[in-house]
CHARMM-style PDB file with segment names, atoms N, HN, CA, C and O in Angstrom:
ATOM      1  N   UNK     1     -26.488   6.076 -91.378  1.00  0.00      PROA
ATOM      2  CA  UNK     1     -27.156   7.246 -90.840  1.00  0.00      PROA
ATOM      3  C   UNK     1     -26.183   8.254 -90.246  1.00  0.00      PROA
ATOM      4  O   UNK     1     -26.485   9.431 -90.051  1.00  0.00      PROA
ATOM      5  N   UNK     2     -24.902   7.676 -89.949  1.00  0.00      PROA
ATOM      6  HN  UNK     2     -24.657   6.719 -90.107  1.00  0.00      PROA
ATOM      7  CA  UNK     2     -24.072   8.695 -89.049  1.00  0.00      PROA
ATOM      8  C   UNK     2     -23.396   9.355 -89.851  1.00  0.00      PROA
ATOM      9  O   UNK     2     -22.569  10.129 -89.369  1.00  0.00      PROA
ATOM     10  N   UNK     3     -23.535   9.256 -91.403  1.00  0.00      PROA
ATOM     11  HN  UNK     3     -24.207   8.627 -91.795  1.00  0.00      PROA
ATOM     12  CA  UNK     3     -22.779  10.167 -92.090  1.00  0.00      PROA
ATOM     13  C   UNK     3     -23.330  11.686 -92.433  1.00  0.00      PROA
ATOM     14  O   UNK     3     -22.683  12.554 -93.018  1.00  0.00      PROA
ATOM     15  N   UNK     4     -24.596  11.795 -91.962  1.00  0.00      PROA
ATOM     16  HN  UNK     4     -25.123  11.090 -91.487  1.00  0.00      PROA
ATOM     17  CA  UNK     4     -25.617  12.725 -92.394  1.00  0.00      PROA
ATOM     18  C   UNK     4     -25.348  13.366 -90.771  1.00  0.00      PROA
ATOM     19  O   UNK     4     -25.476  12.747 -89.715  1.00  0.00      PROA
ATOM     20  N   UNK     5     -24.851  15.099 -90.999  1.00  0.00      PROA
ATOM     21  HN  UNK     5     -24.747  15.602 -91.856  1.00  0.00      PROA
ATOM     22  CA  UNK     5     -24.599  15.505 -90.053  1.00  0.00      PROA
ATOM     23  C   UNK     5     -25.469  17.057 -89.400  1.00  0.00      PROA
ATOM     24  O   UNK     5     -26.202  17.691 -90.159  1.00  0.00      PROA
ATOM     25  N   UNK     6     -25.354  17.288 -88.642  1.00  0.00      PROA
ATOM     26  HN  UNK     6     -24.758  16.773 -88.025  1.00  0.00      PROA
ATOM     27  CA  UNK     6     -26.412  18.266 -88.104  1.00  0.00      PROA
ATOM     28  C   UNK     6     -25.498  19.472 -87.791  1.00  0.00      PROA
ATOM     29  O   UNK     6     -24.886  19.309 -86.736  1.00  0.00      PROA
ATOM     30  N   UNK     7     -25.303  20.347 -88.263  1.00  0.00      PROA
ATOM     31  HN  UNK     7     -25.800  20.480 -89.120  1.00  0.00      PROA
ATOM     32  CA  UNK     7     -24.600  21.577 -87.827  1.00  0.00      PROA
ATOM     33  C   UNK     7     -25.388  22.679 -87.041  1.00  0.00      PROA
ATOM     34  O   UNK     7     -26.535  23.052 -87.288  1.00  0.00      PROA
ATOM     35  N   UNK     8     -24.325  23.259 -85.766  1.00  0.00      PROA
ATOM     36  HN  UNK     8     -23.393  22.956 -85.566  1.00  0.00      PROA
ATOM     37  CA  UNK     8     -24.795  23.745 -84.683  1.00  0.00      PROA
ATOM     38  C   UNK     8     -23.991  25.430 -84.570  1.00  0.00      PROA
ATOM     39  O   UNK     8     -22.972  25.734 -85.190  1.00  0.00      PROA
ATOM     40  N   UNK     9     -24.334  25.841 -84.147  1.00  0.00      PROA
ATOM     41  HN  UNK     9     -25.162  25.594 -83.643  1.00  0.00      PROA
ATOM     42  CA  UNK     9     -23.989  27.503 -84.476  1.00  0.00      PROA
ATOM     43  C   UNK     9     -24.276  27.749 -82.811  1.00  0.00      PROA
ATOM     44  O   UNK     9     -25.288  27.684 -82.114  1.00  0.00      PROA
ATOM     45  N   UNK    10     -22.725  28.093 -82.526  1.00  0.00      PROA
ATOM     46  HN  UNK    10     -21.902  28.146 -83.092  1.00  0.00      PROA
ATOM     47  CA  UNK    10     -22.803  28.549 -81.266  1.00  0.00      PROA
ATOM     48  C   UNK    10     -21.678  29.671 -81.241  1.00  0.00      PROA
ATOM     49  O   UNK    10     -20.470  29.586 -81.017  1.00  0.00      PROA
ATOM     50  N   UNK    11     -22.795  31.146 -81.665  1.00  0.00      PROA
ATOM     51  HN  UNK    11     -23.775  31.215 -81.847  1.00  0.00      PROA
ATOM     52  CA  UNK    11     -21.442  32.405 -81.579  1.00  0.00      PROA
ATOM     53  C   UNK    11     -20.879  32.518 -80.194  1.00  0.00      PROA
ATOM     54  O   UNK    11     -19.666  32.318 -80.133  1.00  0.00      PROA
ATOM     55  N   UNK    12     -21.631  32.856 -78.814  1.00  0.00      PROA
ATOM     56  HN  UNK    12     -22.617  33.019 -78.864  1.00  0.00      PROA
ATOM     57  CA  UNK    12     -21.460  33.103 -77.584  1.00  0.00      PROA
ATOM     58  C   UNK    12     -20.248  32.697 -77.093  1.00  0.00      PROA
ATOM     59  O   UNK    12     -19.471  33.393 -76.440  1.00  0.00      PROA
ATOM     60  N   UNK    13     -20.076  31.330 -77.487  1.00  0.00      PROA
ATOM     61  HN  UNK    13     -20.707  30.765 -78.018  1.00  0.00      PROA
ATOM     62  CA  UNK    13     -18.685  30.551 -76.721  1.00  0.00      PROA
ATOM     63  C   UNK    13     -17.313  31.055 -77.318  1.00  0.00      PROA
ATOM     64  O   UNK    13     -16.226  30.795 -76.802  1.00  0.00      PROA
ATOM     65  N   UNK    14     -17.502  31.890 -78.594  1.00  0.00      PROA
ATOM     66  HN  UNK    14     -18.385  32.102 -79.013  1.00  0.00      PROA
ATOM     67  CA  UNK    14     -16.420  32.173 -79.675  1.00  0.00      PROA
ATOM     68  C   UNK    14     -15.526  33.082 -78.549  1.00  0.00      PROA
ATOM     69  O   UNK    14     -14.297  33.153 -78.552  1.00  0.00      PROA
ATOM     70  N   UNK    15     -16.349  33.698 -77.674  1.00  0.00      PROA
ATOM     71  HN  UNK    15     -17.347  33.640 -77.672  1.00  0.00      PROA
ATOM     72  CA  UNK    15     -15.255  34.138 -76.677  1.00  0.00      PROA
ATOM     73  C   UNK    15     -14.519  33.681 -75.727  1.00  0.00      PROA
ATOM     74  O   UNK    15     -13.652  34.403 -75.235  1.00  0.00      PROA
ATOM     75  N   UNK    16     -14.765  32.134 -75.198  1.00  0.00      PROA
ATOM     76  HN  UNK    16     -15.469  31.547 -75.598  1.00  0.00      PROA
ATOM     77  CA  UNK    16     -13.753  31.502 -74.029  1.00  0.00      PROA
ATOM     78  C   UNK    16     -12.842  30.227 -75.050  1.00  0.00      PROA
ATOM     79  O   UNK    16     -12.386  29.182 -74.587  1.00  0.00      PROA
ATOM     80  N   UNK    17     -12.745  30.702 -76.613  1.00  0.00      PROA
ATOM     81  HN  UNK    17     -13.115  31.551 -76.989  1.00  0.00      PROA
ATOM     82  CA  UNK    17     -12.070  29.855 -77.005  1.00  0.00      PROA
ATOM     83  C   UNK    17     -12.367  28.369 -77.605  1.00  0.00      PROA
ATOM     84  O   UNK    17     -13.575  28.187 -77.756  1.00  0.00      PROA
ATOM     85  N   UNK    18     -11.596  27.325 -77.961  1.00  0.00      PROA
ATOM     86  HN  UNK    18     -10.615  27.473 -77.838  1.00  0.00      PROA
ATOM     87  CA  UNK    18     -12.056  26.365 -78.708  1.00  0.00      PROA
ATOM     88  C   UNK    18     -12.339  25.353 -77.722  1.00  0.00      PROA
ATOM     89  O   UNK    18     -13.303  24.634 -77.983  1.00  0.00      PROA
ATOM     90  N   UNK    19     -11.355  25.004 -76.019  1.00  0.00      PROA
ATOM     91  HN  UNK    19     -10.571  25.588 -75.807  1.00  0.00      PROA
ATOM     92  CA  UNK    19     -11.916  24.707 -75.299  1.00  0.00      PROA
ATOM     93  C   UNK    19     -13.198  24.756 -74.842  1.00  0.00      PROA
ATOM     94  O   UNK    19     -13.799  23.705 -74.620  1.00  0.00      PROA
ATOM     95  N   UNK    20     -13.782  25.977 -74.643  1.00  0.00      PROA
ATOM     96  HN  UNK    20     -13.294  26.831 -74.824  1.00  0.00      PROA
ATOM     97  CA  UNK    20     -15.265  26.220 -73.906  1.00  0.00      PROA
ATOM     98  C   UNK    20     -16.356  25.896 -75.151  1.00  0.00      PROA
ATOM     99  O   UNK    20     -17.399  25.325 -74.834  1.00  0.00      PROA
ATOM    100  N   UNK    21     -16.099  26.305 -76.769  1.00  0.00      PROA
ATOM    101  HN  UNK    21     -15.251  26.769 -77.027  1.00  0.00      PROA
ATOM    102  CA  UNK    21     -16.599  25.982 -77.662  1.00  0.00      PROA
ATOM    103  C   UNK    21     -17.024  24.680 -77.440  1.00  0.00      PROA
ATOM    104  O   UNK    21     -18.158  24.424 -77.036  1.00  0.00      PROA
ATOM    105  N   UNK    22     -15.986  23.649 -77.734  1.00  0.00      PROA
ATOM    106  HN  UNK    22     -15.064  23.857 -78.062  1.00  0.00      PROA
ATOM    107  CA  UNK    22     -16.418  21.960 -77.620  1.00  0.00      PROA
ATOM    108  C   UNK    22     -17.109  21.698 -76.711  1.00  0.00      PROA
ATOM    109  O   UNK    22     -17.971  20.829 -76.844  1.00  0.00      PROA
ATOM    110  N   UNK    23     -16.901  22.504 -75.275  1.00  0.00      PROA
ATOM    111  HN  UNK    23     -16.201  23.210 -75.167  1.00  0.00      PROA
ATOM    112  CA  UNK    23     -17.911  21.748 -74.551  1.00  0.00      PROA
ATOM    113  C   UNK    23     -19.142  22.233 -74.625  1.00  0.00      PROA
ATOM    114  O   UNK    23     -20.066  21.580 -74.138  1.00  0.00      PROA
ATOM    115  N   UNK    24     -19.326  23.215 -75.121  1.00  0.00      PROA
ATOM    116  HN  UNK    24     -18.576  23.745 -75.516  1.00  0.00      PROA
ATOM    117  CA  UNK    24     -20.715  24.096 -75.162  1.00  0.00      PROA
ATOM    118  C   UNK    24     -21.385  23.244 -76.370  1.00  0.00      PROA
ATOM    119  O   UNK    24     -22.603  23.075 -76.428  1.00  0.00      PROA
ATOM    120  N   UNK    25     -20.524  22.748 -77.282  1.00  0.00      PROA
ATOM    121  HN  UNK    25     -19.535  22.885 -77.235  1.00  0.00      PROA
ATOM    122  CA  UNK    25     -20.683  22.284 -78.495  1.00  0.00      PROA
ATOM    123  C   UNK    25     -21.731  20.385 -78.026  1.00  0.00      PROA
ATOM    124  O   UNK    25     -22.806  19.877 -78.345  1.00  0.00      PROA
ATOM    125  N   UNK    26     -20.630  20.036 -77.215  1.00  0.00      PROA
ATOM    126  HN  UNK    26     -19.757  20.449 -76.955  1.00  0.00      PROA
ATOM    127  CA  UNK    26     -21.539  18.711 -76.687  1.00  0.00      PROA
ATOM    128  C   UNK    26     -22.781  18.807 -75.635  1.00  0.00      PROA
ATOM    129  O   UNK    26     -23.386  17.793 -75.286  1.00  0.00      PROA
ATOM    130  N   UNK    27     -23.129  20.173 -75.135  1.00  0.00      PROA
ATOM    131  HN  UNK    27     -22.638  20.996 -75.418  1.00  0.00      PROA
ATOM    132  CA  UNK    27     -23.751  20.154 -74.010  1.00  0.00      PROA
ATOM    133  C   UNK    27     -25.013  20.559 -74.992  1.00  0.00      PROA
ATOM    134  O   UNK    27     -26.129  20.190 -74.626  1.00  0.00      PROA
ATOM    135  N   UNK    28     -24.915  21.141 -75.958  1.00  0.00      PROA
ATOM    136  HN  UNK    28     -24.009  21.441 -76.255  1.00  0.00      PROA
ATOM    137  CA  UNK    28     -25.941  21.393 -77.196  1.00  0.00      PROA
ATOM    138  C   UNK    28     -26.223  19.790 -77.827  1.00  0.00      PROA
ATOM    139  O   UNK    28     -27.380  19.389 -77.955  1.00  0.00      PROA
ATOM    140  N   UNK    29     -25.289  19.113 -78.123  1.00  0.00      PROA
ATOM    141  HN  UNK    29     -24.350  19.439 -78.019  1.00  0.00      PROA
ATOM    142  CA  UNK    29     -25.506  17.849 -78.662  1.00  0.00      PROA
ATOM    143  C   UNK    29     -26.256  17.672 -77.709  1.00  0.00      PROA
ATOM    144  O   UNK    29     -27.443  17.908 -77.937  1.00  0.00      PROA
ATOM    145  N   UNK    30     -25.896  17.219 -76.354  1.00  0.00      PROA
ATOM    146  HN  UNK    30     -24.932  17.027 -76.170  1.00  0.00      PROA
ATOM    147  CA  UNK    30     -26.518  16.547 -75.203  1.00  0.00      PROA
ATOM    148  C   UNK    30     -28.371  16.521 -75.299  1.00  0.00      PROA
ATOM    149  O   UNK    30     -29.188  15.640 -75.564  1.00  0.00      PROA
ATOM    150  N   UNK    31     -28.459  17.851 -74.962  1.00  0.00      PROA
ATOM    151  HN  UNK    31     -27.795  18.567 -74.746  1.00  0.00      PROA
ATOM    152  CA  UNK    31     -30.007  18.660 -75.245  1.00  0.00      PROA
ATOM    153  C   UNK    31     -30.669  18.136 -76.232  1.00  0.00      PROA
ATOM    154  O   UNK    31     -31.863  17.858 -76.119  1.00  0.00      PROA
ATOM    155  N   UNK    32     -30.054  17.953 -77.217  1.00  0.00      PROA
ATOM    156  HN  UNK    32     -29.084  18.179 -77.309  1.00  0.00      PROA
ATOM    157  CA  UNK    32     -30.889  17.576 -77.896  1.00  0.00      PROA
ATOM    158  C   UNK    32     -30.837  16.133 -78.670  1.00  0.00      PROA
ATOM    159  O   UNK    32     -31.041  15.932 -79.868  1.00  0.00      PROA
ATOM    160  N   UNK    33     -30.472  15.087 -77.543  1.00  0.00      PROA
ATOM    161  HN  UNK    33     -30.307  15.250 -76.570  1.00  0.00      PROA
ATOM    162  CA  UNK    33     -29.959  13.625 -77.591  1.00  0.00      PROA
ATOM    163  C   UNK    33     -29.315  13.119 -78.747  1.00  0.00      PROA
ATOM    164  O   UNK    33     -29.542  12.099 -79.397  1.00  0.00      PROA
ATOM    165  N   UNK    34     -28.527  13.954 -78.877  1.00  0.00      PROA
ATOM    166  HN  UNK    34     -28.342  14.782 -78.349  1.00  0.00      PROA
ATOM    167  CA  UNK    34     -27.696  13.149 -80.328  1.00  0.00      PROA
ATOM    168  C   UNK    34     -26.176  13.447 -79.453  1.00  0.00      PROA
ATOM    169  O   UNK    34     -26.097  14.259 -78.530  1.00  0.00      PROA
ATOM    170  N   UNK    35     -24.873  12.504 -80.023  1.00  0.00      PROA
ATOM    171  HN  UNK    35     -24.937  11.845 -80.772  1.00  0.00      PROA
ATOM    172  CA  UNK    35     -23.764  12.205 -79.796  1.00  0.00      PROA
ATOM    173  C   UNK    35     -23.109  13.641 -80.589  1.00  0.00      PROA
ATOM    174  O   UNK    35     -23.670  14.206 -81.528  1.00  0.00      PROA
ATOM    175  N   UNK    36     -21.886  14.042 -80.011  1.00  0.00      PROA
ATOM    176  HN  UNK    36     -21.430  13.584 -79.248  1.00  0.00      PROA
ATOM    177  CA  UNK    36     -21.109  15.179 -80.461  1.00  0.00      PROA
ATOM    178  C   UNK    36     -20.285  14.013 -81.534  1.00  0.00      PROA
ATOM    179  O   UNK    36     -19.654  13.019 -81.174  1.00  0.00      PROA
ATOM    180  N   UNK    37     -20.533  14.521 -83.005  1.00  0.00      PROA
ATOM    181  HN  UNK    37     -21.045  15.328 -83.298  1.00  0.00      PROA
ATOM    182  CA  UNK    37     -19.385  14.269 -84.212  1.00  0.00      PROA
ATOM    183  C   UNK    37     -18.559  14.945 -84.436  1.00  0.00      PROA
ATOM    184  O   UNK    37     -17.931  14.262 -85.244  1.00  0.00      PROA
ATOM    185  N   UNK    38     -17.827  16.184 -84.294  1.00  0.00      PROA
ATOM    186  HN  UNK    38     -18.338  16.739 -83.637  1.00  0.00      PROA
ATOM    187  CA  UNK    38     -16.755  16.719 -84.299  1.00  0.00      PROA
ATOM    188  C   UNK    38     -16.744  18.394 -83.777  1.00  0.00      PROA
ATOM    189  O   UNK    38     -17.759  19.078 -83.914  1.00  0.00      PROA
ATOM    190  N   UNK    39     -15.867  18.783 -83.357  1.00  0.00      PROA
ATOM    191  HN  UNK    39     -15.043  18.227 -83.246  1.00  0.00      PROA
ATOM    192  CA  UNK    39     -15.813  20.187 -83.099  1.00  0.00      PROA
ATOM    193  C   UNK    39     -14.122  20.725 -83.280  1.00  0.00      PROA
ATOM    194  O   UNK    39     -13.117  20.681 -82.570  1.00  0.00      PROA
ATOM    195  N   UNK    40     -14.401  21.152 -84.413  1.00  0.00      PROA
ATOM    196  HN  UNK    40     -15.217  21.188 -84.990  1.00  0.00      PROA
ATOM    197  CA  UNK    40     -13.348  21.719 -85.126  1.00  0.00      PROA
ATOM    198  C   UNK    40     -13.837  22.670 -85.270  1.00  0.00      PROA
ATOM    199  O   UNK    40     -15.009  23.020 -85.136  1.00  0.00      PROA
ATOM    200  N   UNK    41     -12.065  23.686 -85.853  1.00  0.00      PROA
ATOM    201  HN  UNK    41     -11.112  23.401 -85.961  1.00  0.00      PROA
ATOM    202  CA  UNK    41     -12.502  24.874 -85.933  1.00  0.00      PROA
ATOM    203  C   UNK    41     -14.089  25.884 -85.606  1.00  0.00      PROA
ATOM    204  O   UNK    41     -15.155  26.083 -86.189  1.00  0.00      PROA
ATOM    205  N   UNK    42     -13.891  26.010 -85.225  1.00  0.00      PROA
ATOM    206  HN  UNK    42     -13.025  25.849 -84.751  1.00  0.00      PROA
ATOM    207  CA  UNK    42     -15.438  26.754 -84.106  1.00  0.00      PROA
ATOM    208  C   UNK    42     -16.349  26.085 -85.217  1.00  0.00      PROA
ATOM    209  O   UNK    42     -16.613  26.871 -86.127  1.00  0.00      PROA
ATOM    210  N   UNK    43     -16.886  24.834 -85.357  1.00  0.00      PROA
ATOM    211  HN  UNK    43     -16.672  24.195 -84.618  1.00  0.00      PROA
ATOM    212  CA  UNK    43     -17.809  24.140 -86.392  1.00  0.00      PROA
ATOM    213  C   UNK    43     -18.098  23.298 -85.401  1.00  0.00      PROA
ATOM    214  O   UNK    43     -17.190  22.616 -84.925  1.00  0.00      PROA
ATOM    215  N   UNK    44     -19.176  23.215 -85.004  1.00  0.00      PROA
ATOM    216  HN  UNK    44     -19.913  23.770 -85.390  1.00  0.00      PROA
ATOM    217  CA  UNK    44     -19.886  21.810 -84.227  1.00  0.00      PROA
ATOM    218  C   UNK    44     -20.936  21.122 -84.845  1.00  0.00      PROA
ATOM    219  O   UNK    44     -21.882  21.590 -85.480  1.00  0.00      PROA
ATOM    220  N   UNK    45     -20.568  19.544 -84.495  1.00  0.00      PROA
ATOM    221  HN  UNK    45     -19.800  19.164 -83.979  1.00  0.00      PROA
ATOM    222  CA  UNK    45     -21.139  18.816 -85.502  1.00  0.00      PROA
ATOM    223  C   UNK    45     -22.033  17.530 -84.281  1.00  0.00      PROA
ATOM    224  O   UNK    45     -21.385  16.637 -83.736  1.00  0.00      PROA
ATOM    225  N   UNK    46     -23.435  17.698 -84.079  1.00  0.00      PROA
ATOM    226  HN  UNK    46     -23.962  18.423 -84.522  1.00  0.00      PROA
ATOM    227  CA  UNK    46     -23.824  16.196 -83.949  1.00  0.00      PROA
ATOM    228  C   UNK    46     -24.119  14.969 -84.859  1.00  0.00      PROA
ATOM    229  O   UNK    46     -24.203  15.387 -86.014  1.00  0.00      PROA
ATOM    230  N   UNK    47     -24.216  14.289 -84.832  1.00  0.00      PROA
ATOM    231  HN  UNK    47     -24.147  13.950 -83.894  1.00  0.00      PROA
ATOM    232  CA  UNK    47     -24.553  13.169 -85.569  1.00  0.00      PROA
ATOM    233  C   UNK    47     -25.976  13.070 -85.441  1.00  0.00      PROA
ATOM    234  O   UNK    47     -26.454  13.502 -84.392  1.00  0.00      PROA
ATOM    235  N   UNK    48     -26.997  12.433 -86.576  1.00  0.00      PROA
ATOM    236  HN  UNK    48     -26.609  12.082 -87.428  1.00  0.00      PROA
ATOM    237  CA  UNK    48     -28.315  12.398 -86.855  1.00  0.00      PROA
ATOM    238  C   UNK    48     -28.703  10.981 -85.456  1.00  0.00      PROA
ATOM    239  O   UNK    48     -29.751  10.920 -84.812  1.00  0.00      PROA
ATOM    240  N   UNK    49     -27.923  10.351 -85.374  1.00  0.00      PROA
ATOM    241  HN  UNK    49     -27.072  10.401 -85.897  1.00  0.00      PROA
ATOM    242  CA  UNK    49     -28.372   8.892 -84.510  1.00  0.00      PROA
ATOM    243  C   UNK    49     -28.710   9.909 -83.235  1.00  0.00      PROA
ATOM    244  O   UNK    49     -28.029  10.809 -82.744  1.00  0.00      PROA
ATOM    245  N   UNK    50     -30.105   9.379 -82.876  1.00  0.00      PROA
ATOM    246  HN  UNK    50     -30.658   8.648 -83.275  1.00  0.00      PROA
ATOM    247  CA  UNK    50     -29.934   9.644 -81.110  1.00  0.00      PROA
ATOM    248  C   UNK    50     -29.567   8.292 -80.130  1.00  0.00      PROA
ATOM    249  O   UNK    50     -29.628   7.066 -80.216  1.00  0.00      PROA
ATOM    250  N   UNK    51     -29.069   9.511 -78.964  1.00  0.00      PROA
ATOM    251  HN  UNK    51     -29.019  10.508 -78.894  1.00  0.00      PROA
ATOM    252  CA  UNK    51     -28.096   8.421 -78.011  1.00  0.00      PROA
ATOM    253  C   UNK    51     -29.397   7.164 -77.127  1.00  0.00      PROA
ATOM    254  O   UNK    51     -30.443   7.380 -76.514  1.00  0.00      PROA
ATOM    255  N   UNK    52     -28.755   6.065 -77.427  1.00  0.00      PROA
ATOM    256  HN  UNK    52     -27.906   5.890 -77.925  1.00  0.00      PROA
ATOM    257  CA  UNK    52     -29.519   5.447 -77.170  1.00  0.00      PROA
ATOM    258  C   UNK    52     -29.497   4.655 -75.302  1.00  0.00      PROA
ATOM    259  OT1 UNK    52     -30.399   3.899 -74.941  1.00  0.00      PROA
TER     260      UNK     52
END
């Protein structure tokens, strides 16, 4: 199941950088109970599993 990934679109943060990105990036995962899978290049990725 964790290979199937959920892509997240967060323009706003594109301005404090790739730092503030990732975390904006997991605090979006968070919300919506799934685990942060990667945040690269301004691309944020949760994973389909919710956190259990």
């Amino acid at each position: 199941m964790d290979q199937i990934l959920v892509d997240i679109h967060l323009g706003q943060s594109l301005r404090q950088g790739v730092m503030g990105f990732c975390y904006d990036c997991g605090k979006a995962c968070f919300r919506r109970g799934k685990y942060i899978r990667s945040c690269t290049r301004f691309k944020c990725r949760c994973s389909i599993s919710d956190i259990k």
